[in-house]
LOLO-821113 format. One record per residue: x, y, z of N, C-alpha, C in turn; residue in one letter. Coordinates in pm, whole numbers, plus 50000, padded with zeros to 5 digits. Last residue first. Example, Ala and Ser with C-alpha at 12.3 -4.5 7.8 and 13.67 -1.06 7.14 Angstrom:
! residues 2
512854977550708513674989450714512905000350787S 513194943150780512304955050780513204967050780A 
//
This chain:
! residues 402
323185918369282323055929869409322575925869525X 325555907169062324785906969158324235917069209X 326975889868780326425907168837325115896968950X 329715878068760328635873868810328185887468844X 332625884368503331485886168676330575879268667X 334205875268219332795881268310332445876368398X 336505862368217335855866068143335295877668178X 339285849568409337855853168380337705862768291X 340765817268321340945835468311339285837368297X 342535791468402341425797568370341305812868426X 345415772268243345135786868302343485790468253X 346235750068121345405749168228344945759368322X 347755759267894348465756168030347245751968149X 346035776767714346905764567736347565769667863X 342535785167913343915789967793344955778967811X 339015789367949340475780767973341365784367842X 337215813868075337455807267956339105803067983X 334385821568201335515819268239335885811768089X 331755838268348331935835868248333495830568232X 328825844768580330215843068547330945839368422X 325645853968523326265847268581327755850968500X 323065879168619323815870168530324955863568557X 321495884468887321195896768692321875888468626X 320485879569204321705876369107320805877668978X 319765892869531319175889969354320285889469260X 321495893569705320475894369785319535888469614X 324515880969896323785886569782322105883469784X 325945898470116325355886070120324615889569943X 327525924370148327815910670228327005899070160X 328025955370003327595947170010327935929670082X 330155973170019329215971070097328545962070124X 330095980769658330885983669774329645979769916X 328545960769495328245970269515329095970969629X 329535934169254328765934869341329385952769374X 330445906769065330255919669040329395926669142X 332435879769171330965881769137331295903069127X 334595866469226333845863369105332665870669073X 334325874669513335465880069405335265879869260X 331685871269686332545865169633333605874069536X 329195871269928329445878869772331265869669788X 327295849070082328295855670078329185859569930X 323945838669967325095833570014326025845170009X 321465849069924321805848770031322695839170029X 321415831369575320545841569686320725841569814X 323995822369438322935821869491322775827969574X 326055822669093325815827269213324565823569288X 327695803068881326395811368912326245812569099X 329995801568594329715798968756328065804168778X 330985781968305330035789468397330075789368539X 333355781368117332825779068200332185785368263X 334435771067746334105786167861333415774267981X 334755752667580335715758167578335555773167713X 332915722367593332935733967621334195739867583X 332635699967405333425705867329333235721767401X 331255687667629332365679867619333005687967514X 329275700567881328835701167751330945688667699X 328435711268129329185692568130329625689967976X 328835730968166329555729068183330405716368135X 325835732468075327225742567970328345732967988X 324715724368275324655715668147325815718368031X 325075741168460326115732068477325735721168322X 323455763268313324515765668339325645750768395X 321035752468374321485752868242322985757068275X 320785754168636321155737768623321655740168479X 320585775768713321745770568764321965756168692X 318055784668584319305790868527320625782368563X 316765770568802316495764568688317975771568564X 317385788869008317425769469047317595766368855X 316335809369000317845811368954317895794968981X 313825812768670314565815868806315775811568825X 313345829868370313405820568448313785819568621X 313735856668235312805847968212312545838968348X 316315871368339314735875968344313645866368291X 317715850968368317745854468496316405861368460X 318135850268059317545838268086317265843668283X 319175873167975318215869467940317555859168016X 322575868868088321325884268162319885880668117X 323375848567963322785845168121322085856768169X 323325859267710322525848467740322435841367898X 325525876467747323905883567688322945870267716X 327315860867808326845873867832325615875167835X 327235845367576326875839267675326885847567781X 328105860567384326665857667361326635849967517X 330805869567431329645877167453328175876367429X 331825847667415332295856167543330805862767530X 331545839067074330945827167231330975837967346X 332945856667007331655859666985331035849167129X 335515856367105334775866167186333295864667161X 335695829866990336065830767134335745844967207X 335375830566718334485823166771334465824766946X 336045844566447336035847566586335645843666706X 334125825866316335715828266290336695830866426X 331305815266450332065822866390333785818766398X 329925790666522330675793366396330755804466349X 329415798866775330435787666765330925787866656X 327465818166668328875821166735329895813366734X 325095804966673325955818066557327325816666579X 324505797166945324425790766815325555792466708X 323975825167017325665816267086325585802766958X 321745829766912323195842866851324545830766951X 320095814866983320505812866873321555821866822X 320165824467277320715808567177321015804367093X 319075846967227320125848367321321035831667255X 316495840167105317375847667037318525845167103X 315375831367373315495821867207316525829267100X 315525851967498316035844167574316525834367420X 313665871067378315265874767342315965860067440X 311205856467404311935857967296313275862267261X 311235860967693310955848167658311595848267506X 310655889367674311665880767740312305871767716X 308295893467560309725896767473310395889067551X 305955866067515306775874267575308015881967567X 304565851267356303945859567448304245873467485X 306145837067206304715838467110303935852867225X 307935825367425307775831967332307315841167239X 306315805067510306445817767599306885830367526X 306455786267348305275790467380305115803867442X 309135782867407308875784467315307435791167285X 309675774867691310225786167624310155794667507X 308615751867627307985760867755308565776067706X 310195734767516308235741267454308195749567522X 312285736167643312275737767521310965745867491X 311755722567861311785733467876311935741767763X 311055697467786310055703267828310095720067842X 313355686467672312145695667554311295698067633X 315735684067819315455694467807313905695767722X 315915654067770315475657067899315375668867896X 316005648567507314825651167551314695652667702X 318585677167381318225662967392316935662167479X 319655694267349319045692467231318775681567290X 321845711867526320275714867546318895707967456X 324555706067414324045698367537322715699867635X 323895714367168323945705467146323315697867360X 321655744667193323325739167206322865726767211X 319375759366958319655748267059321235742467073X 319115767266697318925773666802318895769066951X 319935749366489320545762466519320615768266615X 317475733866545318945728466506320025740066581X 315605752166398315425742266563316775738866605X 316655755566165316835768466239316595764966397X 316675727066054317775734666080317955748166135X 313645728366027314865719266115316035720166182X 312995749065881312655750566052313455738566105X 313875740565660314235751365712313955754765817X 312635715365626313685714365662314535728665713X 310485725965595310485718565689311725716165733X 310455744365377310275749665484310735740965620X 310425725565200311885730765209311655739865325X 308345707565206309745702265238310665711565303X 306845729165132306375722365266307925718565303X 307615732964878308215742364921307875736065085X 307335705564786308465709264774308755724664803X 304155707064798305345697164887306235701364885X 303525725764659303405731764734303965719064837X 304685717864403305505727364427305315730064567X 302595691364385304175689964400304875704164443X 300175707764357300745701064480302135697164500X 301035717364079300855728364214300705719164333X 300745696363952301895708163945302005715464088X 298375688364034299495678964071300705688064029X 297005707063945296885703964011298055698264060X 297305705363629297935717063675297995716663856X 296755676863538298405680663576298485694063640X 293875681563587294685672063679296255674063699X 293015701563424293355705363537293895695563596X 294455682863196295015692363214294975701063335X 292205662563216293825660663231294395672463254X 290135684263165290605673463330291565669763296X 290205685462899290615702062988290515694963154X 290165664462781291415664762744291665682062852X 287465654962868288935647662884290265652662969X 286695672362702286175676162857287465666462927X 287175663662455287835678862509287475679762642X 285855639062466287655641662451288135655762517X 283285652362447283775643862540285105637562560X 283125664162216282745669462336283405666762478X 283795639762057284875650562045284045660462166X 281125626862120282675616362182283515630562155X 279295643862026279125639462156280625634262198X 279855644761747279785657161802280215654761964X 279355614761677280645622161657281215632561717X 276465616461736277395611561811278885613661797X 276125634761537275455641361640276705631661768X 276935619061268277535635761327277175638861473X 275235598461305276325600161312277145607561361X 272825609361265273065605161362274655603461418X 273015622960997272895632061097273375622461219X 273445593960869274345600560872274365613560984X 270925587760880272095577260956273435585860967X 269555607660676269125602960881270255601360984X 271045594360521271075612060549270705610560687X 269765570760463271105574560507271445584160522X 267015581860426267565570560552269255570760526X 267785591960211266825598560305267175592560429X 268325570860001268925579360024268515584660189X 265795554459965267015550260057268015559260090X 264055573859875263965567860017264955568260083X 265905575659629265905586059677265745582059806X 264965548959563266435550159577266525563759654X 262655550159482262895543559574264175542259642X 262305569059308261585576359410262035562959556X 264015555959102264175566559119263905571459283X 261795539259023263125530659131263985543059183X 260315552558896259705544759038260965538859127X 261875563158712261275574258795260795566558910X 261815531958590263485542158615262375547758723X 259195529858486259795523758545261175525458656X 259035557358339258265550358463258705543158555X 260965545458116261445560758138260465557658331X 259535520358001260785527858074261315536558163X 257405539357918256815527957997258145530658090X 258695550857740258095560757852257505553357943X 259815533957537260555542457638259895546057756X 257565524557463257705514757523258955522957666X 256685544557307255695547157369256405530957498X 259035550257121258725554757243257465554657341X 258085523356976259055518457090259335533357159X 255235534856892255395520456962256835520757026X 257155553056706256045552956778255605547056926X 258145535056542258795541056610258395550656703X 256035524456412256895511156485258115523956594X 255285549256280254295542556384255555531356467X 257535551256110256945559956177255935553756312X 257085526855922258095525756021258335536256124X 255005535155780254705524055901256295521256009X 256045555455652254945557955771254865547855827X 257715543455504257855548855590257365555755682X 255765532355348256765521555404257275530355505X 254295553455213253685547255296254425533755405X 256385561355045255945570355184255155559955281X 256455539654847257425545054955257315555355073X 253845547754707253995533754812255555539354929X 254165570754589253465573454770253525559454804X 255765585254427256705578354542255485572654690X 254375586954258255175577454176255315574554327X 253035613654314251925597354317253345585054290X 254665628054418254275627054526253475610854513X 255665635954106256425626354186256175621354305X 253235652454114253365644954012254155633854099X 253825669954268252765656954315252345652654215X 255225693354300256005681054297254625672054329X 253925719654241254865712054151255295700454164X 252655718254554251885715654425252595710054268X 254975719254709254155701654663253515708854586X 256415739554796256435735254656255795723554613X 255695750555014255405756354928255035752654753X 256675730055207255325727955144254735733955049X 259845738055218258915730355048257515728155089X 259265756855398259835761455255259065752155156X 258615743155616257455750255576257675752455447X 261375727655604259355720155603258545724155539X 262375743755717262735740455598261815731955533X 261835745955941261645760155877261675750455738X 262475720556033261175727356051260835735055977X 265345725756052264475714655971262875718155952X 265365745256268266065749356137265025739856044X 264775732356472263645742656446263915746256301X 266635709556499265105705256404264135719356396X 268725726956589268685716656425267155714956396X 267785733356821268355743256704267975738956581X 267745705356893266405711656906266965722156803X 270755702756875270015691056830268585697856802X 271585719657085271695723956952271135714656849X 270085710557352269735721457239270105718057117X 272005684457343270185688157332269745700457248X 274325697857397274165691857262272725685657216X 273655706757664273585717957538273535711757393X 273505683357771272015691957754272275702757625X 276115674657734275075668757729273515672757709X 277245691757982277385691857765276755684157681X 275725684158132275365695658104276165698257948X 276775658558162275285656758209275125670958115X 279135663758253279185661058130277625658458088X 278495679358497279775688858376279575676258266X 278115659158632277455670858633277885676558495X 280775641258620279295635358581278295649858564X 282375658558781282805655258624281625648158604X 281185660259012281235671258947281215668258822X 281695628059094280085629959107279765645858994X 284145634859132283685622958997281975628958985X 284105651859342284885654059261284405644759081X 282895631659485282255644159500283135646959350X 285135612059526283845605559449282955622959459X 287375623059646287505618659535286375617359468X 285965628559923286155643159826286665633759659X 286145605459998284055613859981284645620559905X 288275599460046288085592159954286735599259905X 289345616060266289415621960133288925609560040X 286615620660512288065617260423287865624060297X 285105637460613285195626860698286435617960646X 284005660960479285395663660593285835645060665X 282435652560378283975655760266284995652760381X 279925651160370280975638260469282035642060377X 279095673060225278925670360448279985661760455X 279335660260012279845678360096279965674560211X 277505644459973279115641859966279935654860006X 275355652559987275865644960097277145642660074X 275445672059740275145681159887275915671960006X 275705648859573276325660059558276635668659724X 273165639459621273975630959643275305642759657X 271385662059540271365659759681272545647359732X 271885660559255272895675259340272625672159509X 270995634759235272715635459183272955652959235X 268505646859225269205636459310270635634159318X 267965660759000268345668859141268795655359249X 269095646258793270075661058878269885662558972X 267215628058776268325624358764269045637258869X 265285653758719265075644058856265955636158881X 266015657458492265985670958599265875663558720X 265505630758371266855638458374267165648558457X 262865635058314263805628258422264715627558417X 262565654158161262115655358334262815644058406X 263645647757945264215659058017264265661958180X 261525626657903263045623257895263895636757998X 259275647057858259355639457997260785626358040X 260435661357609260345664857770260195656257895X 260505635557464261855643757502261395653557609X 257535631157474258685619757542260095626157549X 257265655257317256135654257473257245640857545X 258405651857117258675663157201258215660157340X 257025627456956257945625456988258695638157125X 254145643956955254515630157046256005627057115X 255295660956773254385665856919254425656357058X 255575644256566256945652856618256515655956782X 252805632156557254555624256590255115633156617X 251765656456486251385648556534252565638056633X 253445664556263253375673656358252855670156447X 252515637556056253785640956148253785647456226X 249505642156053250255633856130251735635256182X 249855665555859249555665756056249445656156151X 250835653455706251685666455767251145664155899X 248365639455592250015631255634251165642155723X 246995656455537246835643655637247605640055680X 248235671255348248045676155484247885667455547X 248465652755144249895656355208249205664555381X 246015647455061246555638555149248085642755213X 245925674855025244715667755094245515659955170X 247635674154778247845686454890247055682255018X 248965641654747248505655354701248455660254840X 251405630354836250595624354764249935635254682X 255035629354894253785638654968252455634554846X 257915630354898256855619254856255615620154921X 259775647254998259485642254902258695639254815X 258585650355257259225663255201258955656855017X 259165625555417257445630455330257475642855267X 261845624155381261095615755248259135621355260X 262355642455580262685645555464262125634655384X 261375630355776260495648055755260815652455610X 262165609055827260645605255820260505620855712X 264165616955880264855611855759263265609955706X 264165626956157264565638756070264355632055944X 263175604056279262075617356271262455626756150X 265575590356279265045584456229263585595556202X 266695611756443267865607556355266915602856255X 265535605956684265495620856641265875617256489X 265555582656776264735585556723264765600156635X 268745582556814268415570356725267185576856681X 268425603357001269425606456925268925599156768X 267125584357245267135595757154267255604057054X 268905565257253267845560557172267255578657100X 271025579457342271255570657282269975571557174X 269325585157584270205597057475270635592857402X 269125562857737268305569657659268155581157565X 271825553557743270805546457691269385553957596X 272635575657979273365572657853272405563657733X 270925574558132270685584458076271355582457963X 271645540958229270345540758201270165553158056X 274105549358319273945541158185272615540158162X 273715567458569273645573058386273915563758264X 272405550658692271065562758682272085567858543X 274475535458752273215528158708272335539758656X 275965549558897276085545558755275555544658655X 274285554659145274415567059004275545561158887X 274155530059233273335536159171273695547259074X 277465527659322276795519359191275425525859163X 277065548659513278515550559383277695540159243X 275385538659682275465549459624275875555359516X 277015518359776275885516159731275515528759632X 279485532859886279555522159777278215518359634X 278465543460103278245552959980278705545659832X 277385524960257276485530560223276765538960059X 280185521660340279105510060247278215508260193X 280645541260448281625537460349280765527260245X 278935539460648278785550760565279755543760471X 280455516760803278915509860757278915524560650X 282575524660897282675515960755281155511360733X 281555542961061282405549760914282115537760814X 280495531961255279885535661154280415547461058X 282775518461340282075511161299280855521461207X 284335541661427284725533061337283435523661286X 282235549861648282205560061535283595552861396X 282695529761827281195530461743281605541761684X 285355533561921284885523461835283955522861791X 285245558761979285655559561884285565549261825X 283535551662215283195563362111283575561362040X 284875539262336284105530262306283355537962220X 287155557662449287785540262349286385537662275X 285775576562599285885579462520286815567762375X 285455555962827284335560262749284715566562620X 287625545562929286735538462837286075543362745X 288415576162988289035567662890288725557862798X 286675577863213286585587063100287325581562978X 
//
């Protein structure tokens, strides 16, 4: 998953800096698209400039009323001409915009991809915003010639008075009708222009189109590797919550384990812990799971267990080993009770001693028995004796017999 997601991010580097190169390309066309608009607002401006100076010398120098109309409707003619190339100047200018608002639109999308897209979006605005003070100083330019216009109609009023001066000045009109036509001829060379631009226009747009493509593609694989981080990045996370929870559930395994060690530990005298006893160990243990008997016998061990460390340690020992030879006579028999009992004995930090009685032998002094009685017939628990300084052994507890 790691590779995979290394080899994502290296094909989504690689096609950052190919988009980066793309939008380079990009950055120099719409230069190119407004030194061109700059050029032709330029010339614009140059023809308008040179239309207005045509409107005022045939204002002037108008021949007679005949030939002044000839000559009027030639201009309105030219002006018509000249309007018909400021609209289709306009149109491509509207086709300038709308490409420069779809360049606009792509620099939106890839804003989020840095901040260098949001610097050139930002330049791409200030080109919009001057594109459009730019149009209004169109209008007010159009304002101007409807005004000039009006002012057209005013003196045609007056050529009949002035065509006296219409014959002195008509070679000079006629110098400026031919420079009317030459100006003519170079919008008629603009709009060749103006064609030319609109064809590289429709070819640049293409190229646009294909990087919009390149670019969806982009996003889509972009979409795919951050899909594929987060699927990552929610398996690492079940992986640590996992390995959280196996470690706690070792470290409580442990602590159980060692808590049954030490309660195995606990519940076993040292001179019963070794492996010549674990048969009887399991046996007792299994029996257990079965039998109360069998269970207070395990209990009976683990309270003499208890005992050694008590404080009190010399009655508690007195009376668990009490209670632990009456348990073990009901579990077990008396061959097998007799041998735990000399294991007590052999034990090396004993401090008590055991006796045990047997079945049909002669009752004894040591033993707890029934007026009458001669021979013992079922022995209930054994003797109990505990050594004092001087080598004085003092009994404890009987041997209960009957």
């Amino acid at each position: 998953m790691n590779q995979t997601h290394q080899s994502a991010c290296e094909s989504l580097k690689t096609q950052y800096e190919c988009l980066s190169i793309a939008i380079s390309s990009q950055k120099a066309f719409l230069e190119t698209i407004e030194r061109v608009r700059r050029n032709t607002e330029e010339e614009s401006i140059r023809d308008q400039v040179k239309k207005d100076e045509l409107r005022r010398q045939q204002d002037d120098f108008v021949k007679k009323e005949t030939e002044i109309n000839k000559r009027y409707s030639e201009s309105v003619l030219n002006l018509q001409l000249a309007r018909g190339e400021k609209e289709e100047a306009a149109e491509h200018k509207s086709k300038a915009e709308s490409i420069e608002a779809k360049n606009n639109e792509t620099a939106g999308q890839l804003r989020a991809e840095g901040e260098c897209i949001e610097v050139k979006r930002k330049d791409n605005e200030i080109r919009c915003n001057q594109l459009n003070d730019r149009e209004r100083i169109v209008g007010e330019r159009e304002t101007a010639v409807q005004t000039a216009q009006n002012e057209f109609d005013k003196k045609k009023a007056d050529i009949e008075t002035r065509e006296a001066e219409i014959s002195r000045k008509h070679s000079q009109s006629e110098t400026y009708l031919k420079e009317a036509k030459e100006q003519k001829e170079v919008a008629a060379q603009l709009n060749s222009d103006a064609d030319r631009i609109a064809t590289k226009n429709k070819t640049d747009e293409d190229r646009i189109n294909t990087l919009l493509k390149r670019e969806q593609e982009i996003i889509a694989k972009e979409t795919n590797a951050k899909n594929d981080v987060e699927q990552a990045k929610l398996e690492r996370i079940e992986a640590n919550e996992a390995k959280k929870t196996a470690k706690a559930d070792r470290e409580m395994i442990d602590s159980l384990t060692e808590t049954a060690k030490q309660a195995y530990k606990d519940c076993w005298p040292d001179c019963l812990a070794t492996e010549k006893w674990f048969p009887l160990r399991q046996r007792l243990l299994d029996d257990a799971t079965r039998s109360g008997d069998a269970a207070l016998v395990v209990a009976a061990f683990y309270r003499f267990c208890a005992a050694k460390k008590s404080v009190n340690s010399s009655v508690e020992i007195c009376n668990a080993l009490q209670d632990l030879g009456k348990r073990l006579y009901l579990w077990t028999n008396h061959n097998e009770v007799a041998d735990i009992g000399a294991a007590f004995n052999a034990a090396s930090d004993r401090v008590f001693s055991i006796r045990c009685a047997s079945p049909d032998k002669p009752v004894e002094e040591w033993m707890n028995y029934q007026p009458g009685l001669v021979t013992v017939k079922k022995v209930c628990s054994w003797a109990v004796s505990r050594a004092e300084p001087g080598g004085i052994i003092r009994a404890v507890s009987k041997a209960d017999v009957t």
